[in-house]
N, C-alpha and C positions, 0 to 999 in steps of 0.2 A: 656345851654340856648337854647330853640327850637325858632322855625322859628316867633312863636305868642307871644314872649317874655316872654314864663315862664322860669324862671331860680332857680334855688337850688345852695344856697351856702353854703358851707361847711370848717371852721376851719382846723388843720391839726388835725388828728383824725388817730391814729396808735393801731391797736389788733393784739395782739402774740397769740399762742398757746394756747388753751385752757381758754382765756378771754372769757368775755362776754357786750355787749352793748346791750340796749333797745331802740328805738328810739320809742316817745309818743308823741300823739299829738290828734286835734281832726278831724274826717273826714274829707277828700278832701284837706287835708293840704301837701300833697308830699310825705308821710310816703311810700307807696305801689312804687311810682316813686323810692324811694333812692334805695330800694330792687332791681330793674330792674336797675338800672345803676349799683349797684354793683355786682351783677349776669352778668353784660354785655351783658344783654338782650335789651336795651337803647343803643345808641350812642349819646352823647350831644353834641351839636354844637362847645362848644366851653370849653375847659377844661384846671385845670393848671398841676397836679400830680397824678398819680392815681397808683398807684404799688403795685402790688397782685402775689406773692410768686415770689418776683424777679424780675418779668415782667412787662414791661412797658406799661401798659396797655391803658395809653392815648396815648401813639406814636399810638399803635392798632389802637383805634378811629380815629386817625386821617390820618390812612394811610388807614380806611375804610375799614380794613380785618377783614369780618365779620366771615370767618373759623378760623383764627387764635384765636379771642373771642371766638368759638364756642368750638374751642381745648380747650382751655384755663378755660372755664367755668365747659368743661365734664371733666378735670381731678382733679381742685382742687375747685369746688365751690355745694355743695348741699344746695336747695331750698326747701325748705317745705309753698307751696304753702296755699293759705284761704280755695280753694276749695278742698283740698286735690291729685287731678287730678292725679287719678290713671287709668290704663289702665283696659278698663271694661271688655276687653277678658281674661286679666293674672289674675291667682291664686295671694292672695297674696306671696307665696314665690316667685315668677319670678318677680311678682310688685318692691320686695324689692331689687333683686338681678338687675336689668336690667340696674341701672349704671356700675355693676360689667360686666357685658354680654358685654353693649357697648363699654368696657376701654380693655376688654380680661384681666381682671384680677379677674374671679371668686376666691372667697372665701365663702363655702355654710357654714363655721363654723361661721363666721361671722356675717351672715344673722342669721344663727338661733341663735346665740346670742343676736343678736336686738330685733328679732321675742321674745324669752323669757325675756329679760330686759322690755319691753314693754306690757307685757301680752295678747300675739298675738300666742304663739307655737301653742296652738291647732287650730288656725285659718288659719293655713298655706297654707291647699288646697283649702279655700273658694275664690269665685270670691270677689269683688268690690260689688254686688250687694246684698249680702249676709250678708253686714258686717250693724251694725250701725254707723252715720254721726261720733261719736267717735272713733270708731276702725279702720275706714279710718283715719281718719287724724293722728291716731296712726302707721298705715301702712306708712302715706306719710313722716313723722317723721324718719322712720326706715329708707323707702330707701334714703330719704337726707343723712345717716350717712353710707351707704354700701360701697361706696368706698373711705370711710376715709378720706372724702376733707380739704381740711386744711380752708375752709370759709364753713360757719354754713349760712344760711339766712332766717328767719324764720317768714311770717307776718301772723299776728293771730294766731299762731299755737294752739291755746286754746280757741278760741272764739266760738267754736262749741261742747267743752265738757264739759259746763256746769260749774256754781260754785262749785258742789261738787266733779268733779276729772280734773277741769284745774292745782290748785295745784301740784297735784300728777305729771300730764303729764307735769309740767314746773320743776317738780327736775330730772325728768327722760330726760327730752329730756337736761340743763344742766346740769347733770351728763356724759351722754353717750357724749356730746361733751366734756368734759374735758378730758375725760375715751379715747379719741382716738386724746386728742394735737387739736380739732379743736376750731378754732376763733368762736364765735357766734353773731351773729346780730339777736333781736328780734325784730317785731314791734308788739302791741300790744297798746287797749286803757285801758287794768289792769293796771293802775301807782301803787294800793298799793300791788297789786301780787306781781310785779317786784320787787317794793321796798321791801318785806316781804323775798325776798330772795335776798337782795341785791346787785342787779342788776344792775353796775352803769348807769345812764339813762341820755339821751338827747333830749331836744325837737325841734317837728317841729314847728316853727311860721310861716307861711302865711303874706305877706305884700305886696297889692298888685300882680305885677306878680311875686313877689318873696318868696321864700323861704329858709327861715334858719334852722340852724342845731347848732347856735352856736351864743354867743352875738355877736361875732367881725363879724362886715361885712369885709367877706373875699372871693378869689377869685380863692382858688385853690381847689380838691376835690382829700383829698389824703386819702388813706387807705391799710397799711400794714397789709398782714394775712400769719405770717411763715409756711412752709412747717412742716406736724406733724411726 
């Protein structure tokens, strides 16, 4: 709950290895917010449960250790961002590899695994600028999965490539998460994409200053994501 009384409440809500969630809704309803509190990019005023690979992550919040989240988020949490938010100086190979760079744990067979599962190998020495609005957010796809995070969080990941290869890029980006044990969170406002690949899905509703995640009005925001 922030200071101007918006608050997100949230069911207990548990993803193991390799599951998948959708969270749908329509604009401005919290969808973009739930991503930033579970990336631990947020801190919410006031929280009941929140544990992500083990870790206590609202004790975190509430002891205000924004390193400890920060550790927390670089080892087991990749984000694939609306705007794809790639670095405009890195080629994409270093784009994709720079979680693996920040963690010291390079793996270039990996990267080029991604790069080819995604149809990006030949694209590998191009900048950011070079690419189109789809093969970026196909690059931003790969590096959320470079260092094999065990939480997947993905808003719009398909909203920028079109009806005729969002499909393709939502079997690939949940395939390659399942293919490496990671949990996935999508948000997205395709409900029958989702559904067409049965995707189980939860909505946001707006009420007021409040938002849910779940019918029961409930007060705690918990979410398991097993180590892969």
């Amino acid at each position: 709950r922030g200071d101007a009384g918006f608050a997100i409440e949230v069911d207990s809500l548990a993803l193991g290895p390799g599951q998948a969630l959708g969270i749908v809704g329509p604009s401005g309803c919290g969808k973009s917010t739930l991503i930033d509190l579970f990336a631990l990019l947020r801190a919410p005023s006031r929280v009941g449960r929140f544990a992500l690979c083990g870790r206590d992550a609202a004790a975190l919040w509430r002891q205000r250790d924004v390193d400890a989240c920060t550790a927390l988020r670089a080892a087991h949490v990749g984000v694939v961002l609306q705007t794809g938010g790639l670095l405009p100086s890195l080629p994409v190979c270093d784009n994709v590899a720079l979680p693996q760079r920040l963690l010291g744990r390079a793996d270039p067979a990996w990267v080029e695994s991604l790069l080819e599962a995604l149809g990006l190998g030949g694209l590998a020495a191009r900048l950011p600028a070079q690419l189109s609005i789809g093969q970026r957010q196909r690059v931003a796809i790969a590096r959320a999965l470079a260092h094999r995070p065990a939480l997947v969080l993905a808003d719009e990941p398909t909203a920028s490539l079109g009806v005729e290869h969002a499909p393709a890029a939502l079997d690939l980006l949940l395939s390659l998460a399942r293919g490496s044990g990671a949990a996935l969170v999508l948000v997205s406002h395709d409900v029958a994409l989702l559904q067409s690949r049965a995707v189980p899905l939860r909505r946001c509703v707006a009420s007021g200053g409040t938002v849910r995640l779940a019918a029961a009005d409930v007060s705690a925001l918990s979410l398991e994501a097993g180590l892969p």
